[in-house]
KOLMAR-23131 format. One record per atom (N, C-alpha, C): y, z, x. Coordinates in pm, whole numbers, padded with zeros to 5 digits, always signed. Each point is the difference from the previous one (the first is absolute). Last residue first. Layout:
BEGIN
YZX...
//
This chain:
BEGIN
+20538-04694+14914-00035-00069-00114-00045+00048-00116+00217+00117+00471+00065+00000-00111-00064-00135-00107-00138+00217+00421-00005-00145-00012+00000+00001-00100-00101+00434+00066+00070-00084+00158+00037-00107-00017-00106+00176-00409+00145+00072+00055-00004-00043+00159-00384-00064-00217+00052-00134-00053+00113+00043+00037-00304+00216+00195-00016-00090+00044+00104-00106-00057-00148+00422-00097+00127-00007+00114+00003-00157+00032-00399+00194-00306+00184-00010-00053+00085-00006+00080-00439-00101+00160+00062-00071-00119+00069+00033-00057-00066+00159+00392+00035-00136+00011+00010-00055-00135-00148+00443+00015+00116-00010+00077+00029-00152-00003-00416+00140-00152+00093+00024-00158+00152-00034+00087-00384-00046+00268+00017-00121-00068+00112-00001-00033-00071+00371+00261+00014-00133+00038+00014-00113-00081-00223+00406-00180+00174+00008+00051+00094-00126+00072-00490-00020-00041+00061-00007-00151+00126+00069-00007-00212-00005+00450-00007-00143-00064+00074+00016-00137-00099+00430+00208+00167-00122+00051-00010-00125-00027-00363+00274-00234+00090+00085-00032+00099-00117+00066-00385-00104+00182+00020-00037-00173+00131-00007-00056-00172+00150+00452+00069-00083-00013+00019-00078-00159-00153+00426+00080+00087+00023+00035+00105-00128-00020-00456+00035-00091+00057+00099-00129+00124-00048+00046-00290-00117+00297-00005-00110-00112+00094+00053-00097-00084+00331+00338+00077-00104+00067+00006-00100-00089-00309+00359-00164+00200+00036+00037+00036-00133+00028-00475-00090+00083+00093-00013-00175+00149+00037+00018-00214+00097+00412+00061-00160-00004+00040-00033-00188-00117+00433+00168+00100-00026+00046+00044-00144+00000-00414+00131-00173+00065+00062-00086+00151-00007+00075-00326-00157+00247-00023-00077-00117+00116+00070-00061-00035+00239+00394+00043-00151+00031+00004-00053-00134-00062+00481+00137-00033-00074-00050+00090-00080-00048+00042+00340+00320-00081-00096+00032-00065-00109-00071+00342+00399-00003-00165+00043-00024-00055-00141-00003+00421-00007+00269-00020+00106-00025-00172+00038-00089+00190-00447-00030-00020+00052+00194-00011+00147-00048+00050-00226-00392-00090-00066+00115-00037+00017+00098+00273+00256-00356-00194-00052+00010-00033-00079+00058+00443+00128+00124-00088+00125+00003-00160-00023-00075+00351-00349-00004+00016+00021+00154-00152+00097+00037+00174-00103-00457-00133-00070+00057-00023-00009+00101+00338+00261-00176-00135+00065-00071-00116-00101+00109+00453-00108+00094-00015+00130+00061-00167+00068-00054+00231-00359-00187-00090-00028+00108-00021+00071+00079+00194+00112-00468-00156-00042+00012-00019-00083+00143+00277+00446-00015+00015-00113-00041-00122-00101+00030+00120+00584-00018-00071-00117+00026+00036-00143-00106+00208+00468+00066+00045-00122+00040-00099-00119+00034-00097+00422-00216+00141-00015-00090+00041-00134+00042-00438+00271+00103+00037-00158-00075+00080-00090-00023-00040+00460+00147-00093+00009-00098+00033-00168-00061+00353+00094+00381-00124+00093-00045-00065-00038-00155+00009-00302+00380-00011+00128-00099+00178+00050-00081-00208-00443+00319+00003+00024-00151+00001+00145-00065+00123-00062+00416-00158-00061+00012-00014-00024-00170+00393+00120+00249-00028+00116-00113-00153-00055-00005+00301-00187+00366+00051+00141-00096-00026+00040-00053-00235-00388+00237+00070+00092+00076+00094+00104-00092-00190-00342-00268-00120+00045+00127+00050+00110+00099+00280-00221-00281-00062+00127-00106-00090+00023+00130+00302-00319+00131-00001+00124+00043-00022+00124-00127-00166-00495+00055-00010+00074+00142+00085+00154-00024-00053-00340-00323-00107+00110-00018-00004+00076+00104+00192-00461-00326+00023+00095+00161-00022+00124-00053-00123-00354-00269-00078-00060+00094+00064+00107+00115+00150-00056-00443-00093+00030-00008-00126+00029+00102+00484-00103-00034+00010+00131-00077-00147+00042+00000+00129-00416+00248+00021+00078+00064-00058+00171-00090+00029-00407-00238-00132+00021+00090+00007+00075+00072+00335-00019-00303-00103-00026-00063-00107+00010+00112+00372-00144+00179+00045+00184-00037-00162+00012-00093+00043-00437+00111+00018+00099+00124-00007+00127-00009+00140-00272-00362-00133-00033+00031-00051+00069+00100+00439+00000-00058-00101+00083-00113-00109-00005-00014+00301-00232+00296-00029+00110+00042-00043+00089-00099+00020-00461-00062-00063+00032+00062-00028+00136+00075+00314-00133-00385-00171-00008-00051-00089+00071+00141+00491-00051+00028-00050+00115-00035-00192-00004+00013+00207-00303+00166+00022+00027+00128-00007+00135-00069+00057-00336-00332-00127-00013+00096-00025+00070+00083+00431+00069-00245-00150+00040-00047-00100-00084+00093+00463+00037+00052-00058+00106+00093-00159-00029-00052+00383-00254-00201-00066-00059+00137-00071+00082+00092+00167+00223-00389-00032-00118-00088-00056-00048+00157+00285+00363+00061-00140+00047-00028-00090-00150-00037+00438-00071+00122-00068+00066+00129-00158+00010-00095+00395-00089-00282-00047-00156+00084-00122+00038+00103+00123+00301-00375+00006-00155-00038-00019-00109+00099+00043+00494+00068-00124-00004-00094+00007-00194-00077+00295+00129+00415-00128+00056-00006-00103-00058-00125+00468-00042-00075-00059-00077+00108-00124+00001+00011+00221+00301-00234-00036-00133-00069-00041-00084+00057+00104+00386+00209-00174+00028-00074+00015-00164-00109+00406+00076+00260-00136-00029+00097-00106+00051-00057+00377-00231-00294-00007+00116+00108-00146-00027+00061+00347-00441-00147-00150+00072-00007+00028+00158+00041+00331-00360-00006+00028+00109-00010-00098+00067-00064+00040-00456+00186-00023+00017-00201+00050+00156-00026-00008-00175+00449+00098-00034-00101+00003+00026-00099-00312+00166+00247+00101+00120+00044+00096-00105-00085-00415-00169-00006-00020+00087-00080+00190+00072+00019-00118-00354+00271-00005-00031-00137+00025+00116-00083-00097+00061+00445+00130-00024-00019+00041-00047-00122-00445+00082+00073+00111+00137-00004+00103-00014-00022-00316-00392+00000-00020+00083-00105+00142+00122+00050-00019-00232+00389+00062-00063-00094-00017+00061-00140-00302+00094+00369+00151+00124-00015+00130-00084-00141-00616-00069+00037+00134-00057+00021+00168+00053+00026-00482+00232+00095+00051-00061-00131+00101-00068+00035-00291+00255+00293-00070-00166-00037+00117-00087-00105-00008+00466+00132+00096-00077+00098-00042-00156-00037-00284+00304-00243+00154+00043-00044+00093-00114+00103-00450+00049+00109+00042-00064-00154+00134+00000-00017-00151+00257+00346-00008-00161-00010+00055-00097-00088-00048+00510-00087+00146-00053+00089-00041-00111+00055-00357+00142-00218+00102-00059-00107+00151-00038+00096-00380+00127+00258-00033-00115-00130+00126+00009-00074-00032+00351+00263+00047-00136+00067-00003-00114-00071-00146+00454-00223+00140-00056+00026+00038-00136+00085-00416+00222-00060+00037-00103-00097+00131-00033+00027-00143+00328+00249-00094-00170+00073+00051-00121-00114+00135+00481-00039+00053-00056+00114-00051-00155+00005-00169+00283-00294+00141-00023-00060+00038-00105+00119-00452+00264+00074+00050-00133-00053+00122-00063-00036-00082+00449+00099-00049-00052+00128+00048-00180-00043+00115+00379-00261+00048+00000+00121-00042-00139+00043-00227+00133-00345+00103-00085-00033+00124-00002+00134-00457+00219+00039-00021-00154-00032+00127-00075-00027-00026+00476+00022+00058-00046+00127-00051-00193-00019+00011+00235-00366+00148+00034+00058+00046-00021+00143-00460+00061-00250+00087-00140-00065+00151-00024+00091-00275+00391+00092-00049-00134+00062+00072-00137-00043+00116+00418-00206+00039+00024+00153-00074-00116+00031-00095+00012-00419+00153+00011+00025+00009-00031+00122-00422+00165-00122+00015-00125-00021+00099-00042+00036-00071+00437+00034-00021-00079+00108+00014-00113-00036+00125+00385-00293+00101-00094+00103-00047-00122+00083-00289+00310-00313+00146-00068-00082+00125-00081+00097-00423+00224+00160-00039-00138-00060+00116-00055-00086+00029+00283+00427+00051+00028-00067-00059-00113-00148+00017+00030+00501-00119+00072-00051+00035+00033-00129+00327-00272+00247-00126-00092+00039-00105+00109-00078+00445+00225+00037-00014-00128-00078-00134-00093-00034+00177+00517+00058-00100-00110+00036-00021-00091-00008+00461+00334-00008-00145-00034-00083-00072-00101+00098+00376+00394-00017-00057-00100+00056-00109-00058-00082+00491+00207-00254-00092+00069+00087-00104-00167+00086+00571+00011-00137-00142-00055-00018-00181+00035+00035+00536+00016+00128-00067+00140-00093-00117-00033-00087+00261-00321+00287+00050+00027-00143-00056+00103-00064-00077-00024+00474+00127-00056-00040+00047+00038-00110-00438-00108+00041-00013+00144+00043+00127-00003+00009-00108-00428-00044-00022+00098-00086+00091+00116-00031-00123-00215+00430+00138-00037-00119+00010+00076-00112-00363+00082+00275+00132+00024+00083+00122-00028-00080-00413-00143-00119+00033+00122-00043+00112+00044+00062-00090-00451+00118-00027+00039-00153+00073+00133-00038-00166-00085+00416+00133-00035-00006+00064+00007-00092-00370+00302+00154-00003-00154-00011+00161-00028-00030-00191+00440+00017+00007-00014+00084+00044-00164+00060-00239+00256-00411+00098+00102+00109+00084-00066+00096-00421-00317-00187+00061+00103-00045+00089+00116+00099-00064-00518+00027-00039+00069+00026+00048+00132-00015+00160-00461-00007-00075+00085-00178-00078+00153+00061+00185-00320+00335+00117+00000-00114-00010+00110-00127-00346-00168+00330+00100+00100+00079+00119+00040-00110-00289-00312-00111-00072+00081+00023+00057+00129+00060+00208-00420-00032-00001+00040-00119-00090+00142+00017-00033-00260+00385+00147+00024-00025+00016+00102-00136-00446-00235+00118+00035+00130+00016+00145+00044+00044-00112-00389-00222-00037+00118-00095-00019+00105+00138+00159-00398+00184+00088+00103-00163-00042+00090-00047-00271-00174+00303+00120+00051+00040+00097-00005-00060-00367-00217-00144-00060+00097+00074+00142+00112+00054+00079-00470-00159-00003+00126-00094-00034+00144+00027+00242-00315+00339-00081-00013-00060-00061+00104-00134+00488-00220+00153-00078+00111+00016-00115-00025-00039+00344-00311-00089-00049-00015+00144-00095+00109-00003+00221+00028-00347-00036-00092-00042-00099-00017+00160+00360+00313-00071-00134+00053-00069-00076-00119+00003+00432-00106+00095-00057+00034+00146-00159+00054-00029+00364-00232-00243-00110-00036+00067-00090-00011+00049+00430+00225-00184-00102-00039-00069-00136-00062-00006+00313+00085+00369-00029+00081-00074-00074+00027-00123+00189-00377+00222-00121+00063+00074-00036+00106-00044+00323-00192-00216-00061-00093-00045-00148+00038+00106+00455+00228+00015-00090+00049-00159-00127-00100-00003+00273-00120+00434-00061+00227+00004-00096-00007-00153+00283-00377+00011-00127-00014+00069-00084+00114-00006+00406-00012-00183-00129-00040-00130-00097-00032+00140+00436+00225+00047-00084+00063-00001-00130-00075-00022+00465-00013-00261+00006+00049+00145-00173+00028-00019+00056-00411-00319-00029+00141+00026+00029+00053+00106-00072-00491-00290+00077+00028+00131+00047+00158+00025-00455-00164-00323+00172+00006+00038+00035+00043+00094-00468+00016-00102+00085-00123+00026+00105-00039+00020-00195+00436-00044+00029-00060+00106+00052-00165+00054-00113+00245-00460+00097+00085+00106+00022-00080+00131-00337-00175-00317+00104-00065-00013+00125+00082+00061-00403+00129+00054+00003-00135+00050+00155-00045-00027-00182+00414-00173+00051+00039+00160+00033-00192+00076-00189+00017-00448+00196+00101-00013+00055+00004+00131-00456-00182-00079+00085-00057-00043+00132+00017+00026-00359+00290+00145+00032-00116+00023+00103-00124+00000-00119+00346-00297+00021+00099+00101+00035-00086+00072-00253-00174-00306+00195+00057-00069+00026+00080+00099-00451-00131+00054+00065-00104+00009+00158+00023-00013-00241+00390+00015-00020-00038+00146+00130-00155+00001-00137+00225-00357+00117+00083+00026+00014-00081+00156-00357-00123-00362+00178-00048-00002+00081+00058+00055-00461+00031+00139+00033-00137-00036+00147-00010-00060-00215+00427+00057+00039-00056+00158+00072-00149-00017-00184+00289-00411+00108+00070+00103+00043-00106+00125-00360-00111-00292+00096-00004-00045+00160+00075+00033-00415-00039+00212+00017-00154+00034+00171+00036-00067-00261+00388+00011+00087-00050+00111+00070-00083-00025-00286+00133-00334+00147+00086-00057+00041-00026+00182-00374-00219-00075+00050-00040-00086+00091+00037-00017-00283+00180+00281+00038-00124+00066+00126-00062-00114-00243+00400-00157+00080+00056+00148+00054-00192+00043-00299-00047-00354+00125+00113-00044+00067+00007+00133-00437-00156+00175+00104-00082-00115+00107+00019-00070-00273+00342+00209+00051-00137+00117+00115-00096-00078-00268+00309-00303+00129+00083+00081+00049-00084+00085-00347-00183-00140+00071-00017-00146+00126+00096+00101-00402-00023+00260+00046-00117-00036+00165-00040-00098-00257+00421+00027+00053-00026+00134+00086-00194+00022-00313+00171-00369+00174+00056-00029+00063-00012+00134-00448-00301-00187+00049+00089+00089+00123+00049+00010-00241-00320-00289-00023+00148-00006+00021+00057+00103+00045-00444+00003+00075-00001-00126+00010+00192-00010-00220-00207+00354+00162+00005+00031+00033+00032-00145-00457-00045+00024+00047+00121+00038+00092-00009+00019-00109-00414-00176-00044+00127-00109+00061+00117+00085+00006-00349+00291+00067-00015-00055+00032+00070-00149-00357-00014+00301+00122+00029+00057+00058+00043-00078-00325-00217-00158-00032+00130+00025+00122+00075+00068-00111-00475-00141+00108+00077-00028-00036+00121-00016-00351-00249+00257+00132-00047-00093+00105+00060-00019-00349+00060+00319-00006+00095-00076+00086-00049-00127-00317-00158+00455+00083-00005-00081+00023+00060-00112-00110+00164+00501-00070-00126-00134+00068-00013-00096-00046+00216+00620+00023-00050-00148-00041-00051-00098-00259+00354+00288+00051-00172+00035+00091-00004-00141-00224+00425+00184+00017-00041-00085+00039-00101-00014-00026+00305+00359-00155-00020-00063+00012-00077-00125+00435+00100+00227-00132+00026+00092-00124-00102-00009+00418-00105-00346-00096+00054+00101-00106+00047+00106+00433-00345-00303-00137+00014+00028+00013+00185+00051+00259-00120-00420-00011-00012+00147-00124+00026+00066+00039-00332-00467+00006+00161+00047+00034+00013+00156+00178-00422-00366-00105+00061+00092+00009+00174+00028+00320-00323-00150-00126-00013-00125-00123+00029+00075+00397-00015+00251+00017+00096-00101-00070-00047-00119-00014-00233+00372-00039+00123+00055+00023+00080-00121+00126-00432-00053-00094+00036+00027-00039+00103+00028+00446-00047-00033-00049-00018-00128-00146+00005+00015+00179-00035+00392+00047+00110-00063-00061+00084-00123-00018-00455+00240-00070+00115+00068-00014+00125-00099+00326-00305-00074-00079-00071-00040-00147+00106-00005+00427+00105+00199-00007+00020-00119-00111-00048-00070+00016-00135+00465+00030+00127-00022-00014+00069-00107+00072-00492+00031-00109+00083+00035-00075+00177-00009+00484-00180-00032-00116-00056-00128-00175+00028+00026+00381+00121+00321+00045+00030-00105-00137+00004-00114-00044-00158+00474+00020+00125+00011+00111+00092-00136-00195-00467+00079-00123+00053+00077+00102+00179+00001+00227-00314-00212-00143-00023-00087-00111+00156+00068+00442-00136+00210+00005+00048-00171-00122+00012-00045+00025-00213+00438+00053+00147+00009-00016+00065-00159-00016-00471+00002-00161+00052+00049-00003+00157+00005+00389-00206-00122-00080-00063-00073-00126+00099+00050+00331-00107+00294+00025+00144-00084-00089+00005-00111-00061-00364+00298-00093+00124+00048+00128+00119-00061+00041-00447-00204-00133+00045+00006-00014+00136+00118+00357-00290-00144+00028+00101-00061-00135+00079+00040+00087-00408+00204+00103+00086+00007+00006+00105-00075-00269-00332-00051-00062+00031+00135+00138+00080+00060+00026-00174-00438-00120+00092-00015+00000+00054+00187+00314-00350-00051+00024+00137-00110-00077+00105+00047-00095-00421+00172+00120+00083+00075+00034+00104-00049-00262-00291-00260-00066+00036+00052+00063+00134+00133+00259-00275-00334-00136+00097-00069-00073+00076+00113+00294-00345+00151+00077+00118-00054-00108+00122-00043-00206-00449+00109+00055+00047+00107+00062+00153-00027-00101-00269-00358-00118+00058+00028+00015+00107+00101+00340-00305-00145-00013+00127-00035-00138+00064-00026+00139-00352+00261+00099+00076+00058-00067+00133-00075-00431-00331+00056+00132-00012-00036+00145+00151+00052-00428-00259+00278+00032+00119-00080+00141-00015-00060
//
C-alpha cells in the first residue's frame, strides 16, 4: 500500500463516524422531510398518498403561515443586529484592562448558562402586569401598567427583548476570543501613529473581527429562527398570532393537530428560507473575510 493511498484512507476512517452522525441525523432527516411533504397525513382509516405539491399550494394560502413569517422576519431583524452589536460593544468593554472586568465578563455571561425555559420565566415575572418589575419601574415615571405579553402591539417586542438578553452573552465570548487573539503589537503600533481608539477599532479590530463576525451571524440567523422555547412558555403564540414564529407554527401542526405532511412542507419551507440566507451570507461576507 502506497503512503498516499495509506493517508487517503486514514482520512476517510477519521472523518467517517461524524460523517455517518451528519447523514444519519441532518441529511436524512431533511431528506425524510421533503418526502413526507408530497404526501398526505396518514389516518385512522386513511393510509397515506401522495399529494405533490398539495402542501405546498395550502402554505401559499394560509395567513397563519404568512403572519408566522412577518412575525419571524420583524425578530430575525430585531435580534440579529442588536444581539451581535450588543455583543460586540460589551466584548470589546471587557477586553480592556477595567476595575472589575471579571465580575463584567460573568455577568454578561451569566444569561448565557440559563436555560431558556427559565428565562422566560424570569421575564415572565418582569412583564407581569401591576406588579412585575417592568411596571414597577415604569410606574416611577408615572407611567400607567400595561400588559406586555397580551398586548399584540407589544408582545412581539417583549419576546424579541428577551431573545436579545439571552444571546448577546454567548456571542460575546466569541468575539472577546477574537479580540485577545489579536496581536497587542497592532495597538502599540496604532498608539505611535497616535491612532484614537475608534481609529483603531474601526481600522485594525473590526477588519480581523470579520470571520469571528460571519460566524456569529450565521448563528444569530439560525438561532432567530430555530428558538421557540420561550414563545411556548409566555405567550404560546398569542395573542391572536402576534408571536407565532414559523417553528413555533410547525411545533403546533405537528404535535399539537397532528398533521405531520403539512408540518414536514413548513419544515422544507423553513430550511429553504436558512439555506438561501446562508448562501447570500458567505457570498458577500465571504470576500470581506478574506479580503478579496
Amino acid at each position: 500500500m502506497t503512503t498516499r493511498l495509506r493517508d487517503t484512507l486514514t482520512g476517510w476512517a477519521l472523518v467517517a463516524p461524524a460523517m455517518i452522525l451528519l447523514v444519519a441525523f441532518t441529511h436524512w432527516p431533511a431528506l425524510a422531510s421533503f418526502w413526507e411533504s408530497l404526501t398526505s397525513t396518514a389516518r385512522p382509516r386513511r393510509p397515506s398518498r401522495f399529494v405533490g405539491a398539495a402542501n405546498y399550494e395550502q402554505i401559499l394560502a394560509d395567513p397563519v403561515f404568512w403572519r408566522a413569517l412577518t412575525n419571524n422576519a420583524w425578530y430575525a431583524l430585531a435580534t440579529i443586529p442588536l444581539a451581535v452589536g450588543l455583543a460586540l460593544l460589551m466584548a470589546v468593554w471587557v477586553n480592556d484592562r477595567i476595575p472589575g472586568r471579571t465580575f463584567a465578563r460573568v455577568a454578561y455571561f451569566t444569561p448565557t448558562i440559563l436555560p431558556m425555559i427559565a428565562v422566560a420565566n424570569i421575564w415572565l415575572f418582569f412583564y407581569t402586569p401591576g406588579y412585575g418589575l417592568l411596571d414597577q419601574v415604569t410606574g416611577l415615571a408615572g407611567i400607567p401598567s400595561r400588559n406586555w405579553l397580551g398586548s399584540s402591539e407589544t408582545a412581539l417586542g417583549a419576546v424579541t427583548l428577551v431573545a436579545i438578553w439571552k444571546e448577546a452573552g454567548f456571542f460575546m465570548i466569541f468575539y472577546l476570543a477574537a479580540l485577545q487573539g489579536i496581536p497587542p503589537v497592532l495597538a502599540e503600533a496604532a498608539n505611535l501613529e497616535g491612532a484614537s481608539r475608534w481609529t483603531y477599532f474601526r481600522r485594525v479590530q473590526l477588519p480581523l473581527l470579520m470571520p469571528t463576525t460571519l460566524f456569529v451571524l450565521v448563528n444569530a440567523i439560525i438561532n432567530a429562527f430555530r428558538t421557540v422555547d420561550h414563545i411556548v412558555v409566555m405567550t404560546r403564540g398569542g395573542p391572536d398570532n402576534a408571536t407565532t414564529l414559523l417553528l413555533f407554527y410547525i411545533y403546533e401542526t405537528g404535535f399539537k393537530y397532528w398533521d405531520t405532511a403539512y408540518a414536514a412542507a413548513l419544515t422544507v419551507v423553513l430550511l429553504a428560507i436558512l439555506g438561501t440566507v446562508a448562501a447570500i451570507q458567505y457570498g458577500w461576507l465571504e470576500r470581506r473575510v478574506h479580503y478579496r
